[in-house]
C-alpha positions in Angstrom: 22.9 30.8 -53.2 26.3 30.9 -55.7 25.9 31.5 -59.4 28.2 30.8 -62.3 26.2 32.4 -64.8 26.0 36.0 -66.3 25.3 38.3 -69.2 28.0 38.2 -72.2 30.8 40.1 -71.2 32.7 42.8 -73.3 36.1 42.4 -74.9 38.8 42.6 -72.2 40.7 46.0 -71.2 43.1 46.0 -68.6 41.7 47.8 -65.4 42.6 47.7 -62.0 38.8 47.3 -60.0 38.5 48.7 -56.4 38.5 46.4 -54.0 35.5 46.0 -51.3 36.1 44.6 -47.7 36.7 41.1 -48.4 34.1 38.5 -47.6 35.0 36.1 -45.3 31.5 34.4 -44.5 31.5 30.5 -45.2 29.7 29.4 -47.7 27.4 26.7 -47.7 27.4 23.1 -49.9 24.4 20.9 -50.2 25.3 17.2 -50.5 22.3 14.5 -52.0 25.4 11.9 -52.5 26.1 9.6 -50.0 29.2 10.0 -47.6 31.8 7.9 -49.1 35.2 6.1 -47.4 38.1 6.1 -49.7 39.6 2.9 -50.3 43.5 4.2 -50.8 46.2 2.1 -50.4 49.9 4.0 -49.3 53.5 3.2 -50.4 55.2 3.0 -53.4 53.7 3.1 -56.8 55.7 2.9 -59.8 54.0 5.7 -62.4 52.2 9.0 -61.4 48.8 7.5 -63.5 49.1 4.6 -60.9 49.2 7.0 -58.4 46.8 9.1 -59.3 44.3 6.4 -60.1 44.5 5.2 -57.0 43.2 8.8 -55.4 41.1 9.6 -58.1 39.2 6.3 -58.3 36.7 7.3 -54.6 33.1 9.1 -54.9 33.8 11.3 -52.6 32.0 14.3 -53.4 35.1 17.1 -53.3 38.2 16.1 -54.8 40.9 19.1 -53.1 44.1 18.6 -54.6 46.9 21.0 -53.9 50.5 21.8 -55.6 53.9 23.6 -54.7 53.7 26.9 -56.7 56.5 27.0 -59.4 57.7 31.0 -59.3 61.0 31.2 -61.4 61.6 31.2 -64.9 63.5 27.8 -65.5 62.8 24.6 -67.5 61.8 22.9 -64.5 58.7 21.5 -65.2 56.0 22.7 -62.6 53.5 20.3 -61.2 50.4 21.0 -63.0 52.7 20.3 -66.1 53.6 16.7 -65.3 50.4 15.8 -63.8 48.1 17.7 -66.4 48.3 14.3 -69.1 47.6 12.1 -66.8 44.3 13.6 -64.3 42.2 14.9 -66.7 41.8 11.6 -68.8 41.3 9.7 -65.1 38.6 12.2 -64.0 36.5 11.9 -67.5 36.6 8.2 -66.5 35.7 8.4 -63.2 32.8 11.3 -64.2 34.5 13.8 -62.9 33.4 16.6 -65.3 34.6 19.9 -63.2 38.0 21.5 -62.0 38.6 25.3 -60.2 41.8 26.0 -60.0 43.3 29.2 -58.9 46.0 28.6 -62.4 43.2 30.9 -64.4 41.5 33.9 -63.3 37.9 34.1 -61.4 34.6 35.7 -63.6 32.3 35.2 -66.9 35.4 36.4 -68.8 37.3 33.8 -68.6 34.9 31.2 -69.2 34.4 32.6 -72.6 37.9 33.0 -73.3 38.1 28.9 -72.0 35.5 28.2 -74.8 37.3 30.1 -77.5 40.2 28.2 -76.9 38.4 24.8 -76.8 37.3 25.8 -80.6 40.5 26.7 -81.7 43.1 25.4 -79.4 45.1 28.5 -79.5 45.3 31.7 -77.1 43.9 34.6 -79.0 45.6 37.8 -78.7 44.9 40.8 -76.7 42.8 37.9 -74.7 42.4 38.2 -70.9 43.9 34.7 -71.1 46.4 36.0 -73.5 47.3 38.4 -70.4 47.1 36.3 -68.0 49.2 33.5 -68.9 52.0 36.1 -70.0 51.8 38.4 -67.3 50.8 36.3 -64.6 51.1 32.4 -65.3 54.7 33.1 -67.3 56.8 30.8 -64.7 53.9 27.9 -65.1 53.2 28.8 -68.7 53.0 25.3 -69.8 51.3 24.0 -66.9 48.7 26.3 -67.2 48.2 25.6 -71.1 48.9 21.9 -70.4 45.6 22.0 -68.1 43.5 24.2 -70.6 44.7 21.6 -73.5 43.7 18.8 -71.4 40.5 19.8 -70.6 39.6 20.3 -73.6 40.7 16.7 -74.8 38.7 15.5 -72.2 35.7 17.8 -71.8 36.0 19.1 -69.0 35.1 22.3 -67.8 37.6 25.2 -66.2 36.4 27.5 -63.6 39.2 30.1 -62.2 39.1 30.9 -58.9 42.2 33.4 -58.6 41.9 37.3 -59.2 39.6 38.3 -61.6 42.3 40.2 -63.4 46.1 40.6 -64.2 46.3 44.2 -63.6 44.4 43.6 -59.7 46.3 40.4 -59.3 49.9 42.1 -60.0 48.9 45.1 -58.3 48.3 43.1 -54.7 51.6 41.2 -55.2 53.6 44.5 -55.6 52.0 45.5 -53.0 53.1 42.6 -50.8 49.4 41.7 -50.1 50.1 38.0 -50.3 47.6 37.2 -47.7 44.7 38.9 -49.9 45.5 36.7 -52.7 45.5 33.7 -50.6 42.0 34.4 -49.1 40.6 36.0 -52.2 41.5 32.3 -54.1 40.2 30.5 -51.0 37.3 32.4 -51.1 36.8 32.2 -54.7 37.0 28.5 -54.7 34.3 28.0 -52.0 32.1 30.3 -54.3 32.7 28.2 -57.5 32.4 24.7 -55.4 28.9 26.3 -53.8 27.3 27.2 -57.5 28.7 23.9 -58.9 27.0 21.8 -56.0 23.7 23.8 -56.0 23.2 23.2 -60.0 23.9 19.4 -59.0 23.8 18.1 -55.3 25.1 14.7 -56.2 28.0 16.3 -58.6 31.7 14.9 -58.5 33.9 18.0 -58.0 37.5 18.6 -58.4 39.7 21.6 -57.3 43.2 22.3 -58.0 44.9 25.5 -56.2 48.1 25.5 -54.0 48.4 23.2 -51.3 47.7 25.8 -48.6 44.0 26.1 -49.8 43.1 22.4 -49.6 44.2 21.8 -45.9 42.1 19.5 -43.9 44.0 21.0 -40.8 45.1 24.0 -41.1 48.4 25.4 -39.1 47.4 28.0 -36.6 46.5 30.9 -38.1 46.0 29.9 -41.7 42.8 29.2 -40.9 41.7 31.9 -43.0 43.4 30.6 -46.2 42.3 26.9 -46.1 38.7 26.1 -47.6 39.6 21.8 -46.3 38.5 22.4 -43.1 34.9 23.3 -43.9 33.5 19.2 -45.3 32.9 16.5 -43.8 36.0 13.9 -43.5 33.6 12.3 -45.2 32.6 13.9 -48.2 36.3 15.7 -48.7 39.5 14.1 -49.9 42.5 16.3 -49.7 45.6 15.6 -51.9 48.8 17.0 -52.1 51.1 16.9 -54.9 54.6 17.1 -54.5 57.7 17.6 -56.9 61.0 16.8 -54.9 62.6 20.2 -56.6 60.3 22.7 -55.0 60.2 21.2 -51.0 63.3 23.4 -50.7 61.0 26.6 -51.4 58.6 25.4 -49.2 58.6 27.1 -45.6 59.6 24.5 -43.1 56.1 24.4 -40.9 54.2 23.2 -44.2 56.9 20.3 -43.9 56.4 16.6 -41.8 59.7 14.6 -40.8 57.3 12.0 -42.8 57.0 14.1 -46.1 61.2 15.0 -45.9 61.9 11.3 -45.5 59.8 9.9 -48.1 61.0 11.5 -51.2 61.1 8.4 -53.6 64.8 7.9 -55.7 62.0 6.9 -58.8 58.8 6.1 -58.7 56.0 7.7 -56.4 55.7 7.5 -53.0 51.9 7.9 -51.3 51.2 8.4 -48.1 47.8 8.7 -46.4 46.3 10.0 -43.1 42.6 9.2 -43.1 40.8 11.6 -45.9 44.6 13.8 -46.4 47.0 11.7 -49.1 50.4 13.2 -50.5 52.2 12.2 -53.5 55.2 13.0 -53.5 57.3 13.1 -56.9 60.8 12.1 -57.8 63.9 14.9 -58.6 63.8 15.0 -62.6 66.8 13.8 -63.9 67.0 16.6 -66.8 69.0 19.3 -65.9 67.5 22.9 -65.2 68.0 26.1 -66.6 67.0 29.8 -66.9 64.6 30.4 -69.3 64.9 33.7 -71.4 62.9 36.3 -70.1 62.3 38.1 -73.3 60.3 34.6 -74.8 57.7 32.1 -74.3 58.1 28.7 -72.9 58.6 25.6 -75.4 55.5 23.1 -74.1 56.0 19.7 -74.3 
């Protein structure tokens, strides 16, 4: 059985941990809800809370949705920015009072530095989420601190399910251990959606990670890196969100003929395949530039 819980932890110094083998044993989730059919309607839909309504609206019992990683430095606004405002308000009203995402770092840690933001809405320094969100989060700054903000306004509660640390987390990527990460996040999640669902069988949980996690079918081979393909169709709903800017830095096998040719001029453009939706988000009509590297974002 998973845990959340844990004694207080100290105040954060950077370390890199060793790593141990890493676990790749499935982890089991107890249901009490019933099984539930999503009633989602594709096509067009003229706002992202329209949109996002519409998905967020079913009791299914896991709630996957995914994102297109923003990596550069530019204005661009990542996903988890523009869609921050507008879930967290739709899952308080539709009791959806958890999210993991793989945007904040796994462990006790961060939990308590979550709660000393909800107090005083601002990052403290020398923080682990003061080092995480400049050291590993800079590129989705503001999506990052969009999410923490809105959870807050909304009371809901953030679990990270990425590397426990910036130091570890930096130290893989140098490393070119991408695949690590990948199933260390996977992994993390399942852990997190495990303890959430043996506190409360009949719980409504949401998850928010990169869209290679939440895969109902996996390509061949990522098997390892997709934690979709473990619930029932249904009990799981997978959604993938979309920004037209960042398709071009997705690999082409992640990409249907479907998803290229339904990139919406304005609006948003759903499509569905039994319990696996995708919204996909219009080009921004701002233009995009480099961010300094030497400063902080400016958040909406």
């Amino acid at each position: 059985m998973a845990t959340l819980s844990g004694a207080c932890a100290a105040p954060y110094k950077k370390t890199v941990a060793p790593r141990a083998n890493l676990d790749t044993t499935i982890v089991t989730v107890s249901y009490s809800a019933p099984p539930t059919v999503p009633q989602i309607t594709p096509g067009h839909y003229e706002s992202l809370v329209a949109a996002l309504e519409a998905v967020m609206a079913t009791r299914t019992p896991i709630i996957a949705l995914g994102e297109i990683h923003k990596f550069d430095n530019t204005s661009l606004p990542s996903t988890a920015e523009l869609v921050a405002g507008e879930l967290f308000p739709i899952m308080k009203k539709h009791g959806r009072r958890t999210l993991a995402t793989e945007l904040l770092p796994f462990g006790l840690q961060n939990n308590q530095a979550v709660a000393e933001f909800n107090r005083t809405r601002t990052v403290q320094p020398g923080s682990l989420l003061d080092h995480w969100l400049n050291e590993v989060m800079l590129p989705d700054y503001c999506g990052t601190l969009g999410m923490l903000n809105a959870a807050a306004d909304n009371g809901i509660t953030l679990y990270g399910t990425n590397i426990s640390t910036p130091e570890e987390y930096l130290a893989l990527r140098m490393a070119g251990r991408e695949d690590e990460l990948s199933m260390t996040v996977n992994r993390n999640t399942l852990t997190v959606i495990s303890a959430l669902r043996d506190q409360d069988s009949t719980s409504l949980i949401t998850t928010y990670n990169g869209a290679r996690h939440n895969n109902v079918i996996p390509l061949t081979g990522e098997e390892a890196h997709s934690f979709g393909q473990l619930f029932p169709a249904d009990r799981y709903l997978e959604i993938d969100i979309l920004l037209a800017e960042l398709l071009p830095t997705v690999p082409g096998k992640y990409l249907t003929e479907e998803i290229r040719g339904s990139i919406p001029a304005t609006g948003i453009t759903l499509l569905r395949q039994e319990n696996r939706v995708t919204i996909i988000l219009p080009k921004s009509d701002q233009p995009v530039s480099p961010r300094p590297a030497s400063s902080l974002p400016v958040c909406r």
